[in-house]
RODO-449741 format. One record per residue (C-alpha): x, y, z negated; residue number from 1; residue in three letters. Coordinates in pm, whole numbers, plus 50000, padded with zeros to 5 digits. Layout:
BEGIN
- east north up nr rest
- X Y Z NUM ALA
...
This chain:
BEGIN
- east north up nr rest
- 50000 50000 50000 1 UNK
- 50108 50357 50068 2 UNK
- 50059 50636 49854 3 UNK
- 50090 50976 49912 4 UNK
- 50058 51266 49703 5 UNK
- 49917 51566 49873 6 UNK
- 49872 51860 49650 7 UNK
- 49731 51880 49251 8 UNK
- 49407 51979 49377 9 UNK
- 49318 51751 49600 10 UNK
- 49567 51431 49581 11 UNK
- 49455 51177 49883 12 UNK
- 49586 50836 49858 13 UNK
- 49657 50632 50151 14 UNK
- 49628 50256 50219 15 UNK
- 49537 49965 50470 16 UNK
- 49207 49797 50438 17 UNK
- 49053 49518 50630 18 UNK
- 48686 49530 50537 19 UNK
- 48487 49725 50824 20 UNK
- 48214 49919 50778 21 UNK
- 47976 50144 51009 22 UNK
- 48151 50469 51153 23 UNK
- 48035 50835 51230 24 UNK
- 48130 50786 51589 25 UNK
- 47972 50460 51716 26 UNK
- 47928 50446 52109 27 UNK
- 47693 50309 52338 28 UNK
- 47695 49933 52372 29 UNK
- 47846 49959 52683 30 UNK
- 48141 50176 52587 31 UNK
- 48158 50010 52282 32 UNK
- 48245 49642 52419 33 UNK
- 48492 49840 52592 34 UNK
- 48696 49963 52334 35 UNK
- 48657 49654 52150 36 UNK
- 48781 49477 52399 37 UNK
- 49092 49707 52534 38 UNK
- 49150 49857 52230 39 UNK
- 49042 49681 51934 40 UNK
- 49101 49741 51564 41 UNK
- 49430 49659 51445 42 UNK
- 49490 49901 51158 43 UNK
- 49313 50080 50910 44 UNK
- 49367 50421 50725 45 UNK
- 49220 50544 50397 46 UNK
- 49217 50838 50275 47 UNK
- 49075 50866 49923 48 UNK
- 48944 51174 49691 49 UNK
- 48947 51264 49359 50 UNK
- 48592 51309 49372 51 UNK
- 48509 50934 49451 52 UNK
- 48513 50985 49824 53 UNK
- 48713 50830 50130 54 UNK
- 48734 50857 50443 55 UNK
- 48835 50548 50711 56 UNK
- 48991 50545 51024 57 UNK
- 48991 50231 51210 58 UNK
- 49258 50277 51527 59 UNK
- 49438 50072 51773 60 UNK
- 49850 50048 51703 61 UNK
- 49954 50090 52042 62 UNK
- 49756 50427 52019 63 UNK
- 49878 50559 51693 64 UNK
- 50098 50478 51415 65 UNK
- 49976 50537 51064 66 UNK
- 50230 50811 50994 67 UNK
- 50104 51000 51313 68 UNK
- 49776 51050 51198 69 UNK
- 49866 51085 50832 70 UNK
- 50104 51414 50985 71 UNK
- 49742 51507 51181 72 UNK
- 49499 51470 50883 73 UNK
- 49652 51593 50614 74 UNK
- 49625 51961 50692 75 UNK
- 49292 51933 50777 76 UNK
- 49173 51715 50497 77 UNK
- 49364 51947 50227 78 UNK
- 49079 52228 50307 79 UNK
- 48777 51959 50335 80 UNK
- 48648 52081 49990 81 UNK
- 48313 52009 50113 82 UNK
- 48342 51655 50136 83 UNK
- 48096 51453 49959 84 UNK
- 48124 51296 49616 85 UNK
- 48079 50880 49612 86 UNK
- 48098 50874 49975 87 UNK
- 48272 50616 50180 88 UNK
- 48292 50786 50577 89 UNK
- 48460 50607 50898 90 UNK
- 48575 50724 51228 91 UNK
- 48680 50506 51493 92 UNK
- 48974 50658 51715 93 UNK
- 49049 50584 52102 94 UNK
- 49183 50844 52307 95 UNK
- 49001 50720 52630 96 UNK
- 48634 50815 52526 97 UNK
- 48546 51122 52377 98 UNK
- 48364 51076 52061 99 UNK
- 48660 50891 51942 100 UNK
- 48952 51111 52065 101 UNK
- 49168 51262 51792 102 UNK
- 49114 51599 51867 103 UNK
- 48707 51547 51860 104 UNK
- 48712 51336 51535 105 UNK
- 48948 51616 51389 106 UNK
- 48699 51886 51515 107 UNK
- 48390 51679 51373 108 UNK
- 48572 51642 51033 109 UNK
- 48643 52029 51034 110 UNK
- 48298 52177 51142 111 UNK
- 48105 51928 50852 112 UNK
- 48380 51957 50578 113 UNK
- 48577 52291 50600 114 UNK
- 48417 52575 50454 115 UNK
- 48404 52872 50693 116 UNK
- 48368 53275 50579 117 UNK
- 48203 53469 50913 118 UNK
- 48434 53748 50944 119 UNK
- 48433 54104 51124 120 UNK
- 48687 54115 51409 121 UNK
- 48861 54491 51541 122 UNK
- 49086 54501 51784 123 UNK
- 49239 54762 52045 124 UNK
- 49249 54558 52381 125 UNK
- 49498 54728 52685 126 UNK
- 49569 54592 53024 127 UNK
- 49527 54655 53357 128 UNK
- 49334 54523 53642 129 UNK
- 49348 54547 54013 130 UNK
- 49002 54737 54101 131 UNK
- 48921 54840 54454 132 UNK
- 49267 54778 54617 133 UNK
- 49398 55011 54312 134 UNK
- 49580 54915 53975 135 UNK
- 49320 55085 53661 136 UNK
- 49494 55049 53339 137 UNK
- 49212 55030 53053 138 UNK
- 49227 55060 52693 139 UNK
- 48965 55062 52428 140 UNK
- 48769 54908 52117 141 UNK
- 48651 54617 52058 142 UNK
- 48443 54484 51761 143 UNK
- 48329 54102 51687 144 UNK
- 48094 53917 51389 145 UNK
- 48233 53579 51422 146 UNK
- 48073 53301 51337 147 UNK
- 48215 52904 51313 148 UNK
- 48195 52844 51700 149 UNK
- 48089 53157 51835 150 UNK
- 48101 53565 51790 151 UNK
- 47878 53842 51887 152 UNK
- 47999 54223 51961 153 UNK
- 48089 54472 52185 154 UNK
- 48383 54702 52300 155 UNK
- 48439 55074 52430 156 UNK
- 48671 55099 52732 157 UNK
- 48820 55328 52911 158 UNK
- 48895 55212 53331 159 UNK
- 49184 55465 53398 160 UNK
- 49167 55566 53780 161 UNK
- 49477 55748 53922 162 UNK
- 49380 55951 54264 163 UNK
- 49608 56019 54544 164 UNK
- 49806 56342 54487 165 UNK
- 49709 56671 54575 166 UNK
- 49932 56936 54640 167 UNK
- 50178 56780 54431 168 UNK
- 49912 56743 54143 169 UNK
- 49887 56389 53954 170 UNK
- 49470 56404 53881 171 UNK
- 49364 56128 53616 172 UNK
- 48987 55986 53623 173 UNK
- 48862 55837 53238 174 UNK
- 48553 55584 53347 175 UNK
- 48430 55490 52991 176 UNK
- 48275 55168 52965 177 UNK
- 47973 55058 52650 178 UNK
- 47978 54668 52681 179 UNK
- 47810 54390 52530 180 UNK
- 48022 54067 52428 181 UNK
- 47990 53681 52378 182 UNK
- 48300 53489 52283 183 UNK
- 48276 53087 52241 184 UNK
- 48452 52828 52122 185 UNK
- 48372 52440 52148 186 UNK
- 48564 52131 52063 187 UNK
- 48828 52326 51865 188 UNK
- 48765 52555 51550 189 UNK
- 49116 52688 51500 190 UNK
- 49239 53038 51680 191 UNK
- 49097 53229 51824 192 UNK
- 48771 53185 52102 193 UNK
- 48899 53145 52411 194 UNK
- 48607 53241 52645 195 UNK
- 48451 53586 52617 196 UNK
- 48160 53726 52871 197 UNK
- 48091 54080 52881 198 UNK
- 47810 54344 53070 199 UNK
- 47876 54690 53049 200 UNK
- 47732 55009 53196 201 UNK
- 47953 55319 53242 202 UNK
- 47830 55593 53009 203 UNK
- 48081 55868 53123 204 UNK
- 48275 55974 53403 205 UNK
- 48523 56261 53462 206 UNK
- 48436 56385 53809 207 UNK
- 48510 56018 53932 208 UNK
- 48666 55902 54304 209 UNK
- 48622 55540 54199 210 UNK
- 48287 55504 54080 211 UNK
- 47960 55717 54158 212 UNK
- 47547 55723 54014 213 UNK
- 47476 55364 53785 214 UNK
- 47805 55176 53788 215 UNK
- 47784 54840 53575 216 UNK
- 48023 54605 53529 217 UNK
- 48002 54200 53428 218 UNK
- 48307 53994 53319 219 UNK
- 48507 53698 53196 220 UNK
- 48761 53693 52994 221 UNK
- 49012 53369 52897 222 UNK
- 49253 53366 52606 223 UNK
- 49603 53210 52707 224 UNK
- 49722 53250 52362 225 UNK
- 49628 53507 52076 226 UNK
- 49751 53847 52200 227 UNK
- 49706 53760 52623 228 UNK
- 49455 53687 52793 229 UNK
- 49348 53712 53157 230 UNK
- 49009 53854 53301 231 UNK
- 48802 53886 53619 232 UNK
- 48512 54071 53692 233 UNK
- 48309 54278 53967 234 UNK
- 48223 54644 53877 235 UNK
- 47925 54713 54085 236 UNK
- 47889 55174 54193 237 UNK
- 47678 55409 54395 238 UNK
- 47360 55217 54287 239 UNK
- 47438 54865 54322 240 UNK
- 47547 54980 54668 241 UNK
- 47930 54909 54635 242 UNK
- 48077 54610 54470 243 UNK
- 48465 54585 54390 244 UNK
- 48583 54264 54217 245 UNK
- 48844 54310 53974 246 UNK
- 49157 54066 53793 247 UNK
- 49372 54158 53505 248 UNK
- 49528 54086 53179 249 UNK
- 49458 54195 52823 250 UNK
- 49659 54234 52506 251 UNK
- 49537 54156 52193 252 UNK
């Protein structure tokens, strides 16, 4: 038997069992001969509370070694204070189907066990795009309620349009932008959400070239990693009459 001691509060112990029981994660009877068959049970994991509680993973060796997933679960299972008391729970894991994946059995684990605090998100987004065969810089606000898998808010921006010189004079257009905001998340609650889509009407315009009467613009926007992200949109001006598409990248 293995033991291993993670912190006072919450000490797991970890050991091989061979008794089976029913898991979270069963799949069809189809899918489930499958696995059985391909992949079938050859080790056990337990993790047990001090509350009474365990939880069981039954994997395949040649997909994971018990100190693989011990490195996986142990973060995860040190902020699972909502785990129940005198409760036995099992996952089965194989990669090839999705209930049982690692990542999704992680991500079930998280979303039932880990308590989350919905938060109020600020940030200052800059980039630029390339709008209407010219490059707009555009800065601005952005504000976010976040829930677990999904946040609602808006953002101010400003679409900075540079006009060809006149008489040696460098002219500057501010095209200020009110948008609405949803950013998701699914199959991963840790970082930030990846996947934003935005409308937003232009509420002020300094003697514009680029955009004329109701301009509105619609958007997506992907994370790479937490300060850039990449985004393309159309901006549609002059009444719905003119359409430019638009690509870009964000900070923060």
């Amino acid at each position: 038997m293995k033991r291993l001691l993670l912190v006072p509060f919450l000490a797991l112990l970890c050991s091989f069992q061979s008794i089976a029981q029913e898991v979270e994660n069963e799949l069809s009877n189809n899918l489930q001969e499958w696995l059985d068959r391909d992949w079938p049970i050859t080790d056990t994991l337990v993790f047990d509370f001090p509350n009474e509680s365990a939880l069981v993973l039954y994997f395949n060796k040649t997909e994971y070694t018990a100190s693989e997933l011990t490195e996986e679960f142990e973060p995860l299972l040190r902020k699972a204070t909502d785990f129940p008391e005198f409760t036995t729970i099992a996952y089965r894991l194989g990669e090839n189907f999705h209930p049982t994946a690692l990542k999704n059995v992680k991500y079930q684990l998280e979303k039932k066990y880990v308590p989350y605090v919905d938060s109020i998100e600020m940030t200052f987004p800059v980039g630029l795009d390339y709008t209407g065969g010219d490059f707009t810089p555009v800065v601005g606000f952005r504000a976010h309620l976040n829930w677990r898998n999904f946040s609602l808010g808006g953002s101010i921006t400003n679409t900075v349009y540079f006009p060809d010189r006149s008489e040696n004079n460098v002219k500057v257009n501010s095209n200020w932008f009110a948008n609405a905001e949803f950013a998701w998340e699914l199959g991963n609650l840790q970082g930030p959400r990846r996947n934003t889509f935005g409308v937003g009407y232009l509420i002020k315009n300094e003697k514009s070239q680029l955009f004329n009467g109701t301009t509105m613009q619609a958007y997506y926007n992907r994370k790479l990693n937490k300060n850039l992200s990449i985004q393309v949109g159309v901006i549609a001006t002059e009444n719905f009459k003119t359409f430019y598409p638009t690509v870009g990248i964000r900070f923060w």
